[in-house]
N, C-alpha and C positions, 0 to 999 in steps of 0.2 A: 730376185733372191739369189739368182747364181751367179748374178756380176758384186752383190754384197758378199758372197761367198769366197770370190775369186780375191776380191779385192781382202777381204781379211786374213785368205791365205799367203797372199803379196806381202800382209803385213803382218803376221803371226807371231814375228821377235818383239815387234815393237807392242802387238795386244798384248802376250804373256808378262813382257814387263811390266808393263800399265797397272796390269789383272792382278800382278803380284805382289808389283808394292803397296796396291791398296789394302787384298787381304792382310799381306804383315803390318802395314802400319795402323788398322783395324786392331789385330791381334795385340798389339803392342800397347791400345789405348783400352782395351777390355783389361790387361792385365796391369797397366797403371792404376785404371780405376778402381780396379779391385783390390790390387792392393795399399794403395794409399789413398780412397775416395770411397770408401763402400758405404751402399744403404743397406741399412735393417729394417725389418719392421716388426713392432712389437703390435698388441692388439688383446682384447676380452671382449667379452660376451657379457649382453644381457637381457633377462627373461622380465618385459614388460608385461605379462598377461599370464594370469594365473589357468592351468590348462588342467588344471583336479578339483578343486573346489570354485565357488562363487562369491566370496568374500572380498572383492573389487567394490568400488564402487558405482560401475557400472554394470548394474544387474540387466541380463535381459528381461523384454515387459513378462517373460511366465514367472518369473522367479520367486516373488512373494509381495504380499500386502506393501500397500503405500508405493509401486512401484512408481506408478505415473508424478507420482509429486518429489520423488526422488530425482525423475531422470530430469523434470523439470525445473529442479533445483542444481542440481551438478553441468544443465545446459551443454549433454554432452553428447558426441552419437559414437558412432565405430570407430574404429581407429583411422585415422590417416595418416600412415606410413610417410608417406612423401615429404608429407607439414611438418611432423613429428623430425625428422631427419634435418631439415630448414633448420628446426629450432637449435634442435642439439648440435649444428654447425655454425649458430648465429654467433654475432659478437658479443649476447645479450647474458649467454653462457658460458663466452669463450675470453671476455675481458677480463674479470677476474683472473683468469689463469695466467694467460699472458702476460699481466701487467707482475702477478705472483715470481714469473721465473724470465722476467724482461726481455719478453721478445716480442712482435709483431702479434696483431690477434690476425688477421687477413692470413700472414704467412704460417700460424696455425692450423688455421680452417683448411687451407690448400693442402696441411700434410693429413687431416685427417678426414677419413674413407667410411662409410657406415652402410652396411645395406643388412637386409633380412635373409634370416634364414641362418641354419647353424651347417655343420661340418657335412652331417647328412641328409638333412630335410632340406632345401631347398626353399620350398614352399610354408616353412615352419614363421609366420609373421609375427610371431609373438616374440622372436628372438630378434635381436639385433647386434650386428657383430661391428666393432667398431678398431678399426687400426689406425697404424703411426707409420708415419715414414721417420726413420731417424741415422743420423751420420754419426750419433755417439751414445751406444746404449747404455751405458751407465750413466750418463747424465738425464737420458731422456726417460729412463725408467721412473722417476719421481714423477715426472710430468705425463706418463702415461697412468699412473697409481692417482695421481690427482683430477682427471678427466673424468674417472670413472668414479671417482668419490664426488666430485661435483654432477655429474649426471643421476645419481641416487639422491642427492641435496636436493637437485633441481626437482624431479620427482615429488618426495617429499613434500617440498614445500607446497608443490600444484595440488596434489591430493588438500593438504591441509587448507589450499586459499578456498579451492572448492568446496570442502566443508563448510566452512567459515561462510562464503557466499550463499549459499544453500540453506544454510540456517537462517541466514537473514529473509533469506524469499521465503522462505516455512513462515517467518513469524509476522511477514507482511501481509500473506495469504488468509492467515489464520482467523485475525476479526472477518472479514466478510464471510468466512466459511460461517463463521457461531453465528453472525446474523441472519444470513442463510433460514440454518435449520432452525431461529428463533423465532423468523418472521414465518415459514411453514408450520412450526407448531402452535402456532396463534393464529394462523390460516385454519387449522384444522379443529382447533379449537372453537372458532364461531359458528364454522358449518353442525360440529354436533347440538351447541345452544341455538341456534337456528331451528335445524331439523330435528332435536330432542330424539338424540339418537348416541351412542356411545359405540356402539360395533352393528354397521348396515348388515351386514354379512349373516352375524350369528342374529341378527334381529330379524333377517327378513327368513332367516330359516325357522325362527320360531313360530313365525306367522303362518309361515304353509303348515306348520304341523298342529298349531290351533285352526287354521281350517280343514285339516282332514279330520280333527277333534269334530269339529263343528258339522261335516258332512256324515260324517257318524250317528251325532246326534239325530239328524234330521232324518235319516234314514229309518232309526227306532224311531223318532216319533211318528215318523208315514206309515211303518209298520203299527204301531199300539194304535193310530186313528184305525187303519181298517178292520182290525180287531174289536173295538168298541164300538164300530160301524154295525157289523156283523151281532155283538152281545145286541146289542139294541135290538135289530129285526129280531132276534130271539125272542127277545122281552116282549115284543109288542105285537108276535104271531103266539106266544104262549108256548113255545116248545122249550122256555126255559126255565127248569125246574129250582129251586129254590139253592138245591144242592149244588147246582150248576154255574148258580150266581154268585154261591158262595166262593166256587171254585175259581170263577170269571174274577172276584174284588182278588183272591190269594196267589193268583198267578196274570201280574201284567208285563211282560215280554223283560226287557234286559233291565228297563228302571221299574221294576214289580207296580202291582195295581196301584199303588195308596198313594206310590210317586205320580203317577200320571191322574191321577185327579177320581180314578173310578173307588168309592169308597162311601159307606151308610153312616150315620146318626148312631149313636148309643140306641135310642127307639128304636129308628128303622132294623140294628141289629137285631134289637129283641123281640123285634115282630117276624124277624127274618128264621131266627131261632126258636120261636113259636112253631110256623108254619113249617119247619125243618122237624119240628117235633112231630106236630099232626099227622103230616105226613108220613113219618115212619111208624107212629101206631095207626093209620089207617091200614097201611100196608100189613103191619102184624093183623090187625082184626079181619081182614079179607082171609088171611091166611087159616082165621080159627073162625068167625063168622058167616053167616050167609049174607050177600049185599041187600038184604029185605031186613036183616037183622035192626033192633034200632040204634046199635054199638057204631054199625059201621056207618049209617048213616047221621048219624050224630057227627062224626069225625070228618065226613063227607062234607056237611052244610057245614061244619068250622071252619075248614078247606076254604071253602068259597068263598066264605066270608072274608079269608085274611087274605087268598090270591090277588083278589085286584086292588087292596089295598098295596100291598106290597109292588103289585105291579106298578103301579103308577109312583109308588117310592123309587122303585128300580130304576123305570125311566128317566125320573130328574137325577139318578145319579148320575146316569150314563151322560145324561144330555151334560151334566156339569163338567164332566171328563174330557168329552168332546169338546166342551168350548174352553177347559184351559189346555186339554190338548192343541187346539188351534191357535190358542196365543204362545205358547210355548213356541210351535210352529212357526210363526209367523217373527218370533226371535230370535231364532237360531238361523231363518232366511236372509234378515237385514245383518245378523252379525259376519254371516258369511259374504255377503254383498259387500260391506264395508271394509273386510278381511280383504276381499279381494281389487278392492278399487286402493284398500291401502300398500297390496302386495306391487302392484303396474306401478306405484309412485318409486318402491323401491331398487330395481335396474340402473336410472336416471343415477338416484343418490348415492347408488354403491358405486357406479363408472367415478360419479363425482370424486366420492371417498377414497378407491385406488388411486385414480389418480393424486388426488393429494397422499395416500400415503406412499407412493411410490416417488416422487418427489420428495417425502423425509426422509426416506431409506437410502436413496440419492444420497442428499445433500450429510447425511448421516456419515454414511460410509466415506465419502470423500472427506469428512471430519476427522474421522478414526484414522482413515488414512494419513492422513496429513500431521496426526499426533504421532502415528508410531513410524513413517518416515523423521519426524523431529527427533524422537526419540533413538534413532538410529543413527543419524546423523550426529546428534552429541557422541553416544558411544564411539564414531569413527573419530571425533574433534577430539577425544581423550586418548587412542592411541597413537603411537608414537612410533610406528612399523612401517620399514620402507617399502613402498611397493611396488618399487623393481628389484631385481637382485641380481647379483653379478654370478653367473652359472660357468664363466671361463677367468681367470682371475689374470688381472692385466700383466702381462710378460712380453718382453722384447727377445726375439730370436736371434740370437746369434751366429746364424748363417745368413751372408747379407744376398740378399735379393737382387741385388744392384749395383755393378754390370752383370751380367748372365753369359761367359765368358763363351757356351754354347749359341748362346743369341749373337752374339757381336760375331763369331765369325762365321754365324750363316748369313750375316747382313754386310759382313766385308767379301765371302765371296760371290752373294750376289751384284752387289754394288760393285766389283771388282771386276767380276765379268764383263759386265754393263760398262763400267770405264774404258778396260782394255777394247773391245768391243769399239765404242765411240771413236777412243784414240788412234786403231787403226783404218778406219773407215774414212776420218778425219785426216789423217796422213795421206792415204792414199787421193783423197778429195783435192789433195793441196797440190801434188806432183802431177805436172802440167806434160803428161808423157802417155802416148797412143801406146796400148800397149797388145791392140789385135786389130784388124781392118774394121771390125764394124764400126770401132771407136772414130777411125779415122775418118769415114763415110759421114757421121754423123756431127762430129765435130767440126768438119771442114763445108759440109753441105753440097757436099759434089758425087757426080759420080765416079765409082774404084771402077780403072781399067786396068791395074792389076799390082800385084804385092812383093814383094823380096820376103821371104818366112827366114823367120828364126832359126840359125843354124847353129847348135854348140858349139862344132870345129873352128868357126870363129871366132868365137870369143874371144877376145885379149890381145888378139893379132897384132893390136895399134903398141898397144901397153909395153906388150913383151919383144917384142920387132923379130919376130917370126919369120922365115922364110917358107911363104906356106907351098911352093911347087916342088922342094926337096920332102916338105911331109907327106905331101900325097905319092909323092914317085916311092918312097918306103914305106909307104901304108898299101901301094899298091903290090911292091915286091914283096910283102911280107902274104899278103892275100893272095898270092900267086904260088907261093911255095909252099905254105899250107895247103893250097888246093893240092900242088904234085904229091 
């Protein structure tokens, strides 16, 4: 580094030239270009995504009914910036213009620049900002106004082809949808004539609640048997007085006597009623009689007479009670039996039945769906709204961008440095002249046994034909007299 040093301070006239004409003629080509070669660029903005409402065509899946047969009909997903970008720089967009205002579509595409994001969002992908380079902005302004009307065309039309496309796949879709839920409800259909059943559900809940009917029943009936159990031994130990029997037919438990079978004959009543008589005027004549009297026993032997007649009527009632009590019994067991072996059939049938109706509600709903995604889809095939929109409206700047009269001559003095630089390194590289001993040591490959050094007072001697023993005899008298 300090023989590159040395050596470009040897040559420092010849860098600074170097170093200088490059900056000026740098300078000199920035302010050519700019004045008779400048770029502009002109440029807009546009908002492909709607960032307040949902009225796109690509809903996300929360967004509403008929979602999934929507996105499957538009065959769309998230945006791809990068593709999207491709396109609207293809020749597929960019021919038409071209051929419009006769120039090249390739050297179009090269002048035109598109990235995301607006002035201050960055990260804002829904924008896209799209520029021009341009060498003539009044001509080029028509053709940047026409870019951006054909990118809203382009638009346009895509929303539209996708409509268009989407209604067709709705309406392809649509017969297998209806036969679908045609062939499940003719599915669900023979299972109920099959099983003779209309709703498992509310059927099998009627069923447990006829058999809690039914365990009811049977319950008053095991109560009214042990009841009639009981009159019975009354009856047939004698402690049942006539009044008692009457009260036993007037009172049998929740379905009353006459329902359960305990009940007398027209006779038997009026023997019952007899001996209901007797007995209360026997009672009176005890009250006013003596029991030797012949009152009371008259009413006594009538007594006797009618008790076992009656008793043995009582008996077969009760027995008759007792045994439709037991077939009653014995009805209400098998109905519950049969309730209940038909109850275990129903679990089976109702899995059966959700399933098939879950399967209609299915294939239902994706019907429904599919009509009011159609029905949506026409709505968007009827309007006629672009939907991108231009949010910077296309203008050409008329401060040109290019040259950058600041750029060009931080790049001519660095390159100029760098030149000059080179070109004295390079000079000094070329002059074939020792200019200190170690040069000589190393250039010559020997070893220095010793040097003559550089003397100013020399200098020129040859040149100028000096007489140099008269200059030192006056350089020395002159030294000599200053000293006195």
């Amino acid at each position: 580094l300090r023989e590159i040093w040395q050596a470009l301070k040897r040559r420092k006239k010849l860098s600074g030239v170097v170093a200088g004409t490059v900056i000026a003629l740098t300078g000199a080509i920035a302010v050519y270009q700019r004045a008779f070669n400048p770029v502009f660029r002109g440029s807009f903005a546009l908002l492909i995504t709607d960032p307040i409402s949902n009225n796109s065509l690509k809903r996300s899946a929360k967004a509403a009914d008929g979602t999934l047969f929507e996105q499957l009909a538009l065959n769309t997903t998230n945006n791809n910036i990068p593709t999207l970008i491709e396109v609207l720089q293809s020749p597929l967009l960019l021919g038409p213009i071209a051929k419009k205002f006769n120039i090249n579509e390739n050297f179009l595409a090269s002048r035109i620049n598109i990235t995301t994001g607006g002035v201050t969002r960055k990260e804002a992908d829904g924008v896209l900002k799209v520029s021009l380079t341009s060498r003539n902005p009044q001509a080029d302004q028509p053709l940047l106004e026409s870019i951006s009307q054909a990118y809203l065309e382009a638009s346009l039309k895509q929303r539209q082809q996708r409509v268009t496309d989407g209604i067709t796949f709705l309406n392809k879709q649509a017969p297998s949808l209806q036969d679908r839920v045609d062939a499940i409800q003719s599915e669900l259909a023979e299972f109920r004539r099959r099983h003779s059943l209309l709703e498992p559900i509310a059927e099998g809940a009627s069923l447990k609640q006829r058999e809690a009917e039914l365990s009811g029943q049977i319950l008053s009936l095991e109560a009214e048997r042990s009841r009639l159990k009981r009159v019975r031994l009354e009856i047939a130990g004698g402690s049942l007085s006539a009044r008692g029997f009457q009260e036993a037919i007037s009172t049998g438990g929740a379905f009353g006597g006459r329902g359960q079978g305990l009940a007398v004959s027209d006779a038997d009543q009026s023997l019952l009623q007899q001996l209901i008589q007797v007995e209360t005027e026997l009672a009176e004549a005890r009250s006013t009689y003596q029991p030797t009297s012949s009152m009371v026993q008259s009413l006594q032997a009538r007594l006797d007479q009618l008790q076992p007649l009656l008793r043995s009527h009582q008996l077969e009632a009760v027995d008759a009670a007792l045994s439709l009590n037991a077939g009653r019994l014995t009805t209400a067991r098998e109905q519950e039996t049969a309730l209940n072996q038909e109850f275990l059939e129903k679990p089976e049938l109702i899995k059966q039945y959700e399933a098939l109706q879950s399967r209609l509600t299915l294939a239902q709903e994706n019907l429904a769906g599919l009509v009011r995604a159609r029905e949506t889809f026409q709505l968007e095939s009827a309007q006629q709204s672009v939907p991108w929109q231009v949010i910077d409206p296309p203008e050409i700047n008329l401060n040109p961008i290019k040259p950058s009269v600041p750029r060009y001559l931080a790049f001519g003095m660095m390159f100029g440095v760098v030149a000059g630089a080179s070109a004295g390194l390079l000079r000094d590289r070329l002059d074939h002249v020792f200019h200190n001993p170690h040069e000589v040591k190393e250039g010559l490959g020997l070893p220095l046994i010793g040097n003559v050094p550089h003397v100013e007072f020399f200098q020129g001697v040859r040149d100028d034909k000096r007489f140099l023993l008269q200059e030192l005899d006056n350089s020395f008298t002159q030294e000599n007299g200053s000293t006195e």
